[in-house]
Backbone as XML, in Angstrom:
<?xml version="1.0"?>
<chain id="A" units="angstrom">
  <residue number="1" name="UNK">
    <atom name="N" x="0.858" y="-1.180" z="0.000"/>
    <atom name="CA" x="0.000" y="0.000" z="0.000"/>
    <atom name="C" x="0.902" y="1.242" z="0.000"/>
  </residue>
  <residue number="2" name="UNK">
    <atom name="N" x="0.495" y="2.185" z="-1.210"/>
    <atom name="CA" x="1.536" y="3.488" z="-0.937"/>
    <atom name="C" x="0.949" y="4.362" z="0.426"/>
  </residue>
  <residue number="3" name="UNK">
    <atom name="N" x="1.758" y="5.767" z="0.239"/>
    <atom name="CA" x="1.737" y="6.062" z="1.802"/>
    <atom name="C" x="0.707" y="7.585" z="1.287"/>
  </residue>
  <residue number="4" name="UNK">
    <atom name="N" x="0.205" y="7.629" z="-0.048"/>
    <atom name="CA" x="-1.015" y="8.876" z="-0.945"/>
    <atom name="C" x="-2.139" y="8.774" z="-0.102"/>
  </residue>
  <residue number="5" name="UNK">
    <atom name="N" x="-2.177" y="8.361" z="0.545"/>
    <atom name="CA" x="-3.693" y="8.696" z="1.274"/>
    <atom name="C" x="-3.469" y="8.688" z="2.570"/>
  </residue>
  <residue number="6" name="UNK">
    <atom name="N" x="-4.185" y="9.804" z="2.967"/>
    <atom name="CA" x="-4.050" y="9.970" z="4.978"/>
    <atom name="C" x="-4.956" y="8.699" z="5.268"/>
  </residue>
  <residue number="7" name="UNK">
    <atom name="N" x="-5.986" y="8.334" z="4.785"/>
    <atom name="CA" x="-7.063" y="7.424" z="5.341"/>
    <atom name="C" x="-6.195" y="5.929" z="5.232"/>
  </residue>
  <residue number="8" name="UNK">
    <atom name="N" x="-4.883" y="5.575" z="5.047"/>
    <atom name="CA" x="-4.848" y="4.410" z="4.752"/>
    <atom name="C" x="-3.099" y="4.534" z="6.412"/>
  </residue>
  <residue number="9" name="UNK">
    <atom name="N" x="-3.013" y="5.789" z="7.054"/>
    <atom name="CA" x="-2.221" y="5.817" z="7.923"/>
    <atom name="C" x="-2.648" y="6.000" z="9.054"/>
  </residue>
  <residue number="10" name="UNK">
    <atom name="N" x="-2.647" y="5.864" z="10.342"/>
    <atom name="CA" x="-2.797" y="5.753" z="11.460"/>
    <atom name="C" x="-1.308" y="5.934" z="12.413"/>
  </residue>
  <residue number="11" name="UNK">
    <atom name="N" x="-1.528" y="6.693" z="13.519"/>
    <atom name="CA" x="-0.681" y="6.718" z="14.885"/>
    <atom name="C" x="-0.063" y="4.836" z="14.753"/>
  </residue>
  <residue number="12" name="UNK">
    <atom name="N" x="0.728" y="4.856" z="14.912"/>
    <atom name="CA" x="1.123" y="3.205" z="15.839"/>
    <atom name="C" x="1.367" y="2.070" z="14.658"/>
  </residue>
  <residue number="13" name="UNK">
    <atom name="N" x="1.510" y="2.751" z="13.365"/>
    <atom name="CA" x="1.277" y="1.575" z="12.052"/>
    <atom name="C" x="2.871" y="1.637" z="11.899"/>
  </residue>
  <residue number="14" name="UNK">
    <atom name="N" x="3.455" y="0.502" z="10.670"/>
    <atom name="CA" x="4.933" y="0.631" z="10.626"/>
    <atom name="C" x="4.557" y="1.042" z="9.415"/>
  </residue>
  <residue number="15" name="UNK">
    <atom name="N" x="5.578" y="1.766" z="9.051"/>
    <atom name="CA" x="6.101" y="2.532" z="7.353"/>
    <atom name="C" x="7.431" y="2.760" z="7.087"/>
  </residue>
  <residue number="16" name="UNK">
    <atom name="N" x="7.676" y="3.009" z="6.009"/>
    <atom name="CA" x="8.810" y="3.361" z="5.345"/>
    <atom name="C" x="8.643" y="5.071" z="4.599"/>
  </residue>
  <residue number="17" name="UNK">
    <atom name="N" x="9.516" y="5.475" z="5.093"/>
    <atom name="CA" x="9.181" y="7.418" z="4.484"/>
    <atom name="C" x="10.801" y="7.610" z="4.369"/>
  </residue>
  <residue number="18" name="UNK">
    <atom name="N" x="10.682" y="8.661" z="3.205"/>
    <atom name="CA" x="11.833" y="9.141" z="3.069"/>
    <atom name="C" x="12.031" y="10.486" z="3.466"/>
  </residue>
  <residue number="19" name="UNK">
    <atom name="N" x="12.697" y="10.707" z="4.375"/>
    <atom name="CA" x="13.394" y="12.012" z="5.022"/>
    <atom name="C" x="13.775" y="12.722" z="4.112"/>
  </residue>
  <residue number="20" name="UNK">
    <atom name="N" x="13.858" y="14.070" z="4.778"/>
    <atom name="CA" x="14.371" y="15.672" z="3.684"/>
    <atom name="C" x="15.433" y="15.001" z="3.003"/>
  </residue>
  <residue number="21" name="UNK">
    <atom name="N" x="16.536" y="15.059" z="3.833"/>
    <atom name="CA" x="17.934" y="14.387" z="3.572"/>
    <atom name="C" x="17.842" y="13.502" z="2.508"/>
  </residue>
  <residue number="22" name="UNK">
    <atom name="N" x="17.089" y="12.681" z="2.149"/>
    <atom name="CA" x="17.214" y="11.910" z="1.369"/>
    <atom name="C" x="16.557" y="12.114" z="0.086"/>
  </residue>
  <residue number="23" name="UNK">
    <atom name="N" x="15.816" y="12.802" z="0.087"/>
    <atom name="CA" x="15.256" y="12.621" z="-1.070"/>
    <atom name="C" x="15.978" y="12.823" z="-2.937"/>
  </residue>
  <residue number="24" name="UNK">
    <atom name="N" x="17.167" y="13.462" z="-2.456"/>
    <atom name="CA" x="17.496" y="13.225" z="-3.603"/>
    <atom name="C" x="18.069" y="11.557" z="-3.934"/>
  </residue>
  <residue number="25" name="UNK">
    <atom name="N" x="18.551" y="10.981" z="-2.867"/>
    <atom name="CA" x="18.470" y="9.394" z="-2.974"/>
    <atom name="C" x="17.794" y="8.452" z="-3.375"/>
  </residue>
  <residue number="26" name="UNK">
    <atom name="N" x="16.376" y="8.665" z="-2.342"/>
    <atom name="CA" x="15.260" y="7.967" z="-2.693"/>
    <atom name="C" x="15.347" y="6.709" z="-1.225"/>
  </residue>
  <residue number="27" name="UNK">
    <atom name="N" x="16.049" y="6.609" z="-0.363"/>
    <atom name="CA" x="16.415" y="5.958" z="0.744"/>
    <atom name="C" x="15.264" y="5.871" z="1.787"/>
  </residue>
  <residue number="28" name="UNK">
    <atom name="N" x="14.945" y="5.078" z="1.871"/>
    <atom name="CA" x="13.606" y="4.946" z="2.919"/>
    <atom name="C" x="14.068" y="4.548" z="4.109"/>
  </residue>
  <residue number="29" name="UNK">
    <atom name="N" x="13.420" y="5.149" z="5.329"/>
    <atom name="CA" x="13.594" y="4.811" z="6.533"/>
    <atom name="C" x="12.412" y="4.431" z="6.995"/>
  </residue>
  <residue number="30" name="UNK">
    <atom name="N" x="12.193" y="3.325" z="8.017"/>
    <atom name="CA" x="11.390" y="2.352" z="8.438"/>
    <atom name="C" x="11.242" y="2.983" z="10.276"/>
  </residue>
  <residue number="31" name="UNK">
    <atom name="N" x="9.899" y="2.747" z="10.258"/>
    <atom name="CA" x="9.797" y="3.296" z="11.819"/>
    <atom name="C" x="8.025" y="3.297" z="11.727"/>
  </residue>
  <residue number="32" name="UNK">
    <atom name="N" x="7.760" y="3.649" z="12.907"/>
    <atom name="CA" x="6.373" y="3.284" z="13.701"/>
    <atom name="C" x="5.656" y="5.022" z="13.539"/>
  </residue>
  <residue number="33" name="UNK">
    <atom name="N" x="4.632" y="5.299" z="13.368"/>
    <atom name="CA" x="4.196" y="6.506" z="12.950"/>
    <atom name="C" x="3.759" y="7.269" z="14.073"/>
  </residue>
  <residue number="34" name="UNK">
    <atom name="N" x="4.418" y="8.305" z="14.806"/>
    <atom name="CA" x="4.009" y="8.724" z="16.056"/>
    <atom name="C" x="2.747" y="10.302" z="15.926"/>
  </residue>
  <residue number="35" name="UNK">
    <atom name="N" x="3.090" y="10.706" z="14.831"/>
    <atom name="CA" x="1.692" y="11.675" z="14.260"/>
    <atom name="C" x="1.647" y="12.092" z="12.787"/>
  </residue>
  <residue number="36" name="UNK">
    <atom name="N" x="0.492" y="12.297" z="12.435"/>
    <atom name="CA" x="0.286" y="12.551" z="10.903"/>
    <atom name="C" x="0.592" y="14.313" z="11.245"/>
  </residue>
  <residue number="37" name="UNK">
    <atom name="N" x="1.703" y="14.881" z="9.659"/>
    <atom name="CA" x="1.270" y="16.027" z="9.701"/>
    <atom name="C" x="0.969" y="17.022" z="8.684"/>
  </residue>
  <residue number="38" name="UNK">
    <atom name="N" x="0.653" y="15.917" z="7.709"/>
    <atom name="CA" x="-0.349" y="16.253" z="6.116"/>
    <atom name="C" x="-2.003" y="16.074" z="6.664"/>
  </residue>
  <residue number="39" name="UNK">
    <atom name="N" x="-2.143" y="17.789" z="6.446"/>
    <atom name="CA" x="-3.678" y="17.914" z="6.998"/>
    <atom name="C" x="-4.897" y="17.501" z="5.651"/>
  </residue>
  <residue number="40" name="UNK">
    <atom name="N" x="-4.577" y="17.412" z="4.624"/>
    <atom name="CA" x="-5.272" y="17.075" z="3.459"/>
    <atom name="C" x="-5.497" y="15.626" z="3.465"/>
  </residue>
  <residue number="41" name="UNK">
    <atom name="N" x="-6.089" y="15.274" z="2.510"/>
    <atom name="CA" x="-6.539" y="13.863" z="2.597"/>
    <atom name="C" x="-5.992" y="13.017" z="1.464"/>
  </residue>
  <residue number="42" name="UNK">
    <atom name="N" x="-5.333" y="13.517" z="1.155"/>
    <atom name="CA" x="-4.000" y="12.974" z="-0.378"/>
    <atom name="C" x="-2.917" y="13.928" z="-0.168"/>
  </residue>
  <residue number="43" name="UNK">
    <atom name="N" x="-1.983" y="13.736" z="-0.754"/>
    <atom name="CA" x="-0.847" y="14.052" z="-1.477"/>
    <atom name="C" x="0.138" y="13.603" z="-2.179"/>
  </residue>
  <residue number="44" name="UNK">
    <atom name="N" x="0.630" y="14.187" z="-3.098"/>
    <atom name="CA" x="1.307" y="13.261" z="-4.605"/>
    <atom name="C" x="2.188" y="12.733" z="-4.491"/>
  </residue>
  <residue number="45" name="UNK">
    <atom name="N" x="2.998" y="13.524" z="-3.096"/>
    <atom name="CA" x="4.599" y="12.678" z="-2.839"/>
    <atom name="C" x="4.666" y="12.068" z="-1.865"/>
  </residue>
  <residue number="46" name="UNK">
    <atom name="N" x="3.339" y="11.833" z="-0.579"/>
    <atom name="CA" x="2.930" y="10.802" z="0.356"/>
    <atom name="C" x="2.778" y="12.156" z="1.000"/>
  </residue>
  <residue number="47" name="UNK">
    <atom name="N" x="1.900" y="11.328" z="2.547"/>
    <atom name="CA" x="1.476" y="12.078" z="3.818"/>
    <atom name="C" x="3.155" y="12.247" z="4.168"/>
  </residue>
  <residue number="48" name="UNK">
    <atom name="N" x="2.761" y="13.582" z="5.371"/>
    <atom name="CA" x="4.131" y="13.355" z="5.978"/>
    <atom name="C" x="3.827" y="13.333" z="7.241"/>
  </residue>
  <residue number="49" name="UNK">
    <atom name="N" x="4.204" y="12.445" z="7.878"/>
    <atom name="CA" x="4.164" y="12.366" z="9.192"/>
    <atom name="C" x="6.025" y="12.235" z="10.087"/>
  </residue>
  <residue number="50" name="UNK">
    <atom name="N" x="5.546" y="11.785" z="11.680"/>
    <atom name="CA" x="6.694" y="12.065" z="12.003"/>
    <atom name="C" x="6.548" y="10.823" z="12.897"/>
  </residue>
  <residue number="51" name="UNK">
    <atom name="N" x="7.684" y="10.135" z="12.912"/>
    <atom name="CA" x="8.577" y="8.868" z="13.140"/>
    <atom name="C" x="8.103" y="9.002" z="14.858"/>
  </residue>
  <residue number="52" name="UNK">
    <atom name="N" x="8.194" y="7.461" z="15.466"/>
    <atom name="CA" x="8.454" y="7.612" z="17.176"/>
    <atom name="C" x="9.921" y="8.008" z="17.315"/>
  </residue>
  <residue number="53" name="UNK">
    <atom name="N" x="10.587" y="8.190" z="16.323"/>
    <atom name="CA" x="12.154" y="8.187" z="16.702"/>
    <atom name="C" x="12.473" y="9.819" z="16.877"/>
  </residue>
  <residue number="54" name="UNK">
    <atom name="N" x="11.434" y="10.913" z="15.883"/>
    <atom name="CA" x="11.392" y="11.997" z="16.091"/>
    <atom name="C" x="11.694" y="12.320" z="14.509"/>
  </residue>
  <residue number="55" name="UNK">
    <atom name="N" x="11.756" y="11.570" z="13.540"/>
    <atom name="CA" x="12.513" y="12.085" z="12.125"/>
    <atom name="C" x="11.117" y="12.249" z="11.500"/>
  </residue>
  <residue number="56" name="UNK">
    <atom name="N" x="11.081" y="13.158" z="10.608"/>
    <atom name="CA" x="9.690" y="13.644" z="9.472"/>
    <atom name="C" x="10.339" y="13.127" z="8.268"/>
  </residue>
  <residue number="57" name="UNK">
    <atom name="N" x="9.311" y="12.518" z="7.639"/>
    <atom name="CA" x="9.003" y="12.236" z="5.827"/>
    <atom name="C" x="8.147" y="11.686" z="5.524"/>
  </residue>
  <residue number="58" name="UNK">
    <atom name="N" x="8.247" y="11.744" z="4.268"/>
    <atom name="CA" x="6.963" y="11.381" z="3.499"/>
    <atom name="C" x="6.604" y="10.036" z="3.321"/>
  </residue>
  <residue number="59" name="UNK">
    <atom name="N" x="5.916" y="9.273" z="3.443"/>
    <atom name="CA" x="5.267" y="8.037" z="3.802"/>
    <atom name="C" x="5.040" y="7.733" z="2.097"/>
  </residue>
  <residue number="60" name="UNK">
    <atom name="N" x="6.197" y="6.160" z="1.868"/>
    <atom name="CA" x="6.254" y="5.668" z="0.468"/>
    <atom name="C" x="5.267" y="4.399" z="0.780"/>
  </residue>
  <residue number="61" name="UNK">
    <atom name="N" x="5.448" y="3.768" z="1.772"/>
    <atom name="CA" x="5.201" y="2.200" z="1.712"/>
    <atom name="C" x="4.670" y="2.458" z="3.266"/>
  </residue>
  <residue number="62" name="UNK">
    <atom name="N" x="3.403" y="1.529" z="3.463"/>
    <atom name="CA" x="2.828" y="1.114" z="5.049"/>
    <atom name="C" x="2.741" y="-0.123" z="5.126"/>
  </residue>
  <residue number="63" name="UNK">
    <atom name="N" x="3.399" y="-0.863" z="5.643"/>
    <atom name="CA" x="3.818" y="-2.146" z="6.248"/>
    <atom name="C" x="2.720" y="-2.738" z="6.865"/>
  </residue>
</chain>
């Protein structure tokens, strides 16, 4: 499941998002979703939420 729709993410789910830092890479980091902070209900390059670890990106893949 990609990470384009807020309705398909939740607090406490695992994902893969790619951080600022990375994006010219394309490098996904894996972590547990501690808050959504894409207030819309889509977006083209994923929701962005922010990691329990404390890191923000955009949500590619939900586990």
């Amino acid at each position: 499941m990609d990470g384009k729709k807020r309705i398909s993410i939740k607090p406490g789910i695992k994902v893969a998002v790619v951080l600022k830092k990375d994006q010219a890479t394309g490098k996904l980091t894996e972590g547990v979703v501690k808050r959504i902070l894409t207030n819309s209900a889509d977006h083209p390059h994923g929701i962005k939420v922010q990691l329990e670890s404390g890191e923000v990106g955009r949500v590619k893949r939900v586990d």
